[in-house]
N, C-alpha and C positions, 0 to 999 in steps of 0.2 A: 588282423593285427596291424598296428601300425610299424609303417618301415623306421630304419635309423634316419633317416633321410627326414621325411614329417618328422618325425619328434624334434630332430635338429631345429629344424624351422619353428617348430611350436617354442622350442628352448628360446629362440631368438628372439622370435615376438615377445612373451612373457618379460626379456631383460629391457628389453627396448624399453615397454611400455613402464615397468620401475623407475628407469633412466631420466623417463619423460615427468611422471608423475614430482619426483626427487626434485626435476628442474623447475617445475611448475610450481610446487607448494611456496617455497619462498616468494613469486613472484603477485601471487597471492595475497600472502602476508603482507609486503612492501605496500600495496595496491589499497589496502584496509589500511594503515598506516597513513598515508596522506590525505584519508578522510576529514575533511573539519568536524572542531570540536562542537557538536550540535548544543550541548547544554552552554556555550559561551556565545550562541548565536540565536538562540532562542528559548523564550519561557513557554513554561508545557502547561496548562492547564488540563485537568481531566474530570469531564461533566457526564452526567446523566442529561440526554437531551428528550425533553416528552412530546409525545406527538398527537396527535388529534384522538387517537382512540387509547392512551391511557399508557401505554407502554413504552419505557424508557430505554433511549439505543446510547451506548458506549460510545463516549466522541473525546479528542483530544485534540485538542487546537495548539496549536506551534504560533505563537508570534513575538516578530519579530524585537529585537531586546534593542528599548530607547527607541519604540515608534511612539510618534509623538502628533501623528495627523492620521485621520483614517484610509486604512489599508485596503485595497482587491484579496480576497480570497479565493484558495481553491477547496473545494469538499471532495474528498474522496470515499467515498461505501467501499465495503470491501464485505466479502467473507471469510475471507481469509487469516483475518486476525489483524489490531492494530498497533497492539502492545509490543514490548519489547520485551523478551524473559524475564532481564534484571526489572522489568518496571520501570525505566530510564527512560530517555527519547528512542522516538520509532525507529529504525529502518527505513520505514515507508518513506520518511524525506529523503532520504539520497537519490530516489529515481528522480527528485524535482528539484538538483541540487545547479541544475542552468537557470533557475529562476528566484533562486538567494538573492543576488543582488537587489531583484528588482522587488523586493519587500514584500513578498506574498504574506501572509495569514496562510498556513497548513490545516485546514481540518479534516482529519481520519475519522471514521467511524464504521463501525463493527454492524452491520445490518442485522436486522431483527431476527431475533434467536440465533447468532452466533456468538461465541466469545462473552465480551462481556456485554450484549445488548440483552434487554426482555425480547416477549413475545416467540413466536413461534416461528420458526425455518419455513418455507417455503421454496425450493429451487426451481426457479423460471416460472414465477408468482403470474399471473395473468393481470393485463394493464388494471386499474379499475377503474367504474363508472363516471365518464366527468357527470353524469347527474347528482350521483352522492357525496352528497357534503361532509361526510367524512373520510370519503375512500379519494381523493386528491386534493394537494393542499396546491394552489393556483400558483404560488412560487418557487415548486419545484414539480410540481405535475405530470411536467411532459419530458418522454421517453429523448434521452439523446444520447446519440450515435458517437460521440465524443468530447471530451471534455477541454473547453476553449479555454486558452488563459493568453489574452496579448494575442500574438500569430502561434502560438505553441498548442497544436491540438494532441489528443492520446487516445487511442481507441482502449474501447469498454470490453469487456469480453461479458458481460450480465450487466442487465437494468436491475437498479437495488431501489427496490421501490419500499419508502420507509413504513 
């Protein structure tokens, strides 16, 4: 059985941890609140992009609103999902929101068979053949270990081979 003693302490933890959560929620909210307005800083297009063997992956390109010279982009694969519930702009641009200024192009896209992309899932796909002319496309073929933009690098956690 537990003593009065532990329970007390259990009592305590328990109000603490309310205490903390109470404090935290608003801090939260405040924190989403000074988010910029994505749809006054960027036009979203959303394409079917086809790929050498016939099947179409989910891509949404963010650029930047009154570009008027051509842009650097970044691509992102994911499985994760690219969409945003309401169908509005991603999420996904806020982890790249140090690099607004500097007028990136956003491309998201949903890797084969997840979300909204065709084809079929594979998780931890094996490289494919540089001999076969359809199993790597020569401008985006090679495996990398992170993704470069400027001096701004981000590790990958899976190669999303299209």
């Amino acid at each position: 059985m537990f003593s009065a003693n532990n329970h007390a302490h259990r009592t305590f933890h328990c109000m603490l941890l309310v205490v903390l959560m109470s404090v935290s929620a608003p801090l939260v909210s405040a924190e989403q609140d000074k988010r910029p307005d994505l749809a006054k800083m960027f036009d979203k297009r959303e394409v079917m992009i086809l790929v050498r063997d016939g099947v179409k992956l989910h891509t949404e390109i963010y650029t930047p609103k009154d570009a008027k010279e051509p842009l650097p982009m970044l691509l992102d694969r994911t499985p994760y999902g690219i969409s945003a519930p309401d169908k509005g702009m991603s999420n996904q641009l806020f982890r790249y929101s140090d690099l607004f200024a500097d007028g990136y192009i956003f491309v998201f896209q949903d890797i084969r068979g997840r979300y909204g992309s065709e084809g079929k899932f594979e998780m931890l796909r094996t490289a494919p053949d540089p001999g076969d002319a359809k199993g790597v496309d020569e401008s985006t073929g090679h495996l990398r270990h992170h993704r470069v933009a400027g001096e701004k690098t981000w590790p990958t956690t899976m190669a999303a081979w299209a």
